[in-house]
N, C-alpha and C positions, 0 to 999 in steps of 0.2 A: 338539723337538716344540712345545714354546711358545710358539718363535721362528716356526717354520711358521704355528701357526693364527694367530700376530699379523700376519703379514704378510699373510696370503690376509685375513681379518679388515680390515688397513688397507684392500686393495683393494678390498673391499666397499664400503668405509665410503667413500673416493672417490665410485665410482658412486653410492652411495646421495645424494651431496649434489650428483651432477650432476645426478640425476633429480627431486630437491628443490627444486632452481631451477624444473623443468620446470613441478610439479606448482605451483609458487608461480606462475609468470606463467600458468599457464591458473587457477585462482583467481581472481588479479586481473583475467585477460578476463572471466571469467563476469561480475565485479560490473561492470566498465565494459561490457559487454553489445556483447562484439567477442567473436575468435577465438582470438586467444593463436598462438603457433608452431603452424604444422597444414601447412605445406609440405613440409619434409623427411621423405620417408618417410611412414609412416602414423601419421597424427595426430602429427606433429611427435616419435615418441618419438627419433629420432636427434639430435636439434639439439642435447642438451645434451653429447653426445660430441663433434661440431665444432665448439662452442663451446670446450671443452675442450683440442680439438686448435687452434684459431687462437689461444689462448691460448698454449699452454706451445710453439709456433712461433714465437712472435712477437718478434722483439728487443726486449733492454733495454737501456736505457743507464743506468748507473753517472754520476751529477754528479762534476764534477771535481773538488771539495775535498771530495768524501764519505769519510770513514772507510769504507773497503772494504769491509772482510772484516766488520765489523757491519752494512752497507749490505747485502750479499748473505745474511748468517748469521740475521738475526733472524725473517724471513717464514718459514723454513725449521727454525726452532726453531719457532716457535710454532703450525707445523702438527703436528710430529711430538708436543708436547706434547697437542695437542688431539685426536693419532689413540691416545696412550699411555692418556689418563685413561679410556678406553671401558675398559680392563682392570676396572675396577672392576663394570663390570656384570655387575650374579650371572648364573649359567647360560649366560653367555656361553663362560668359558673350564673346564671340568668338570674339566682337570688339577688347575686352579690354584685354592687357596680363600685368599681374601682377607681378613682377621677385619678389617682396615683399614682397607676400601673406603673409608669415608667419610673418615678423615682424608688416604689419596693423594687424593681427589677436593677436601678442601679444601687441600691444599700447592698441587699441580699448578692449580689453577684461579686460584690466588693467584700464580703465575708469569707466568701468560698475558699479564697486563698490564704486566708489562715489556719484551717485547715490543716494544709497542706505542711505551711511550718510547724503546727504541733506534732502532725504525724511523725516529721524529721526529729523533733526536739526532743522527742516523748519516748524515743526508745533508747537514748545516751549510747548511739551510734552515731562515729565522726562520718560515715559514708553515708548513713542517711542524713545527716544535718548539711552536709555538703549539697546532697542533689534537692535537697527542702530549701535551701537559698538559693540553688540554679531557679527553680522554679518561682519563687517569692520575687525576684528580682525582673526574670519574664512575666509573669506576669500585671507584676505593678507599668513595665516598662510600655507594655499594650494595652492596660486596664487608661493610662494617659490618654493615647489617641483615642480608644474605644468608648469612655465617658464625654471624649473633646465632644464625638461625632454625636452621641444622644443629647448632648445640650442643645446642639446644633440641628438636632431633627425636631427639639421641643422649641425651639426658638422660630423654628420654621411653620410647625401648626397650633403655636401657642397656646400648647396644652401640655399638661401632665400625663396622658391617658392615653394608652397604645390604641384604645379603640378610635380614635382621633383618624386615624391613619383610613380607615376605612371609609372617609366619608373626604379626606383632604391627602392624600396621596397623590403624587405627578410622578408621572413619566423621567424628571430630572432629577431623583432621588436616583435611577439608576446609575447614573453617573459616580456616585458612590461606593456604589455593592461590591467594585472589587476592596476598596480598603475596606467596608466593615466581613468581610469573607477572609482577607487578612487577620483580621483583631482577633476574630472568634478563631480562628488556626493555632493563631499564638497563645490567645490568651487559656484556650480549651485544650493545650497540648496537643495538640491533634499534628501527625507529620506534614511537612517536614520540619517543624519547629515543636517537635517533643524531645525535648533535651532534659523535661523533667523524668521522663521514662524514657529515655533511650537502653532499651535492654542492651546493646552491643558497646555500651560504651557505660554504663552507672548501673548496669543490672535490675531497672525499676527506678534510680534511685530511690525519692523519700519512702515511698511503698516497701523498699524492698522484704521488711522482716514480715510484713505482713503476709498472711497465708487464710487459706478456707474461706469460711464467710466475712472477715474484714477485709480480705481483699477484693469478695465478690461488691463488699458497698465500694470502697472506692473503686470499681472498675464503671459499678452500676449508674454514679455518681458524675463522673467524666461521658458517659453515653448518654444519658437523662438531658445533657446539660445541652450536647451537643443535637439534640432531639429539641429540645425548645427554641435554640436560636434554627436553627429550619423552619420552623413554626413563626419564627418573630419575624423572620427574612421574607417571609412567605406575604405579612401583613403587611411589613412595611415597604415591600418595594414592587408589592405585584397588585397591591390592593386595586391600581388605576386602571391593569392591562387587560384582568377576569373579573368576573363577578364573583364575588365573596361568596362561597359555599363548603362542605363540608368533602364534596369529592373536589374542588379546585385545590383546598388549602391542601389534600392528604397528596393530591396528584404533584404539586409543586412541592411540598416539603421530601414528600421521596425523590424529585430527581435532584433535590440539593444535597439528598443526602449522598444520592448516586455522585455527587461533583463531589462532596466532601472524599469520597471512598477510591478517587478516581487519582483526586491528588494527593491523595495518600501513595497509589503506585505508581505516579509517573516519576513523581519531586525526590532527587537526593535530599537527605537532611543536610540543613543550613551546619554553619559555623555559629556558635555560642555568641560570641564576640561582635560579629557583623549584625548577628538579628537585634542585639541589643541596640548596637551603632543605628541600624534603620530607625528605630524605633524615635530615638530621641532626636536624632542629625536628618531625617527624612521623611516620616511619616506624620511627625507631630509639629514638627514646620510647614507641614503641607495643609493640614488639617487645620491649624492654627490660621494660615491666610484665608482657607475657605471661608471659613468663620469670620474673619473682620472684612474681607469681599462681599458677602452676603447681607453684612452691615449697611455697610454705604450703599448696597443696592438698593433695600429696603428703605433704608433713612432718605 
């Protein structure tokens, strides 16, 4: 039975991030004050289906000195890793009760970015192993603050278990949101801190050889990902403001995602260099006092 609602569940979560691209480039039309997709179909809702399909149609080809079986295995792990971690969202699965949520959600999110260096490693390309350590190094450098901050929310409702949140949520968790809205930016490549796919500057980096359906899992993979933290964001910092329901969470995780999509086009991308510098000299010093401040409050 588990294995059932996980699977009809993955297939949701597909669609849901085919129609998230949708809902992202009509956003983006509205602010550059054009159309966005409206040809196929009515109001373009089909296009992200064909996009989908001339995706996973489309040939790849394997580089000749690539390590194969990691060349093809990694895109395909790091989806199924990014479709497995949704388990943790309460009320999702009614079987299943999870006391754990949160520490699967930080192991499994702490995998993701390996990934990412095999995809680099695996094709015995020096320009993908270049931007597979731009990336390895971002997001080990956010994954610091962004694990600081989950100790510190589990140390706060002293518990392991996201559903925790729903019944012990405050109002001063908001005080937070903008640094974990930070974390998940950097840590999810999302701009203006995608430096591991800055097309105008690394061409996709680690991704680049990749083409058809290995590039549709890691595209799938990256939007899956950034679709559950909306969802996490949703629990852990709005639990106290609405009542917990199925149109609250969907209402609040689409305008996060409208905010996700938003600063996507307003923010130049950062400098490589300085995001790193924030991370270690500004963020996690900051994060770090919260932490031992909260202490003494407590104590």
């Amino acid at each position: 039975m588990i294995f059932i609602c996980w699977a009809v569940h993955s297939i949701l979560i597909l669609l849901s991030v085919a129609f998230f691209t949708l809902f992202e480039r009509k956003v983006m039309a509205l602010f550059h004050n054009r159309l966005g997709p409206n040809k196929v179909s009515f109001i373009g809702l089909v296009q992200p289906l064909l996009d989908a399909f001339k995706l996973l149609t489309k040939q790849f080809l394997v580089p000749l000195q690539a390590n194969t079986f990691t060349y093809l295995a990694s895109p395909q792990v790091a989806l199924l890793i990014s479709i497995f971690i949704w388990i943790t969202i309460p009320r999702l699965y009614f079987i299943l009760s999870i006391n754990y949520s949160f520490v699967i959600f930080f192991c499994l999110g702490s995998v993701i970015v390996l990934s990412n260096l095999l995809s680099g490693w695996s094709s015995n390309s020096k320009y993908r192993l270049i931007g597979s350590l731009r990336s390895v190094a971002q997001s080990i450098s956010y994954e610091a603050v962004f694990r600081t901050l989950i100790v510190l929310f589990m140390f706060f409702i002293i518990s392991f278990s996201i559903r925790s949140f729903i019944t012990q949520s405050s109002i001063l968790y908001l005080l937070l949101l903008p640094l974990w809205v930070i974390c998940i930016l950097a840590e999810g490549h999302r701009p203006p801190f995608d430096f591991a796919e800055s097309e105008s500057e690394l061409v996709s980096g680690y991704n680049t050889e990749y083409s058809g359906s290995l590039f549709a899992f890691t595209f799938l993979r990256e939007y899956g990902v950034l679709l559950y933290s909306c969802l996490l964001i949703s629990f852990i910092f709005f639990s106290c403001l609405v009542p917990i329901s199925v149109f609250s969470i969907v209402f609040i995780s689409m305008l996060l995602a409208f905010l996700f999509t938003w600063i996507k086009i307003t923010f130049c991308r950062y400098r490589y260099d300085i995001l790193i510098i924030a991370s270690w000299k500004v963020l996690l010093p900051f994060t770090l006092s919260i932490f031992i401040l909260s202490l003494f409050l407590i104590i």
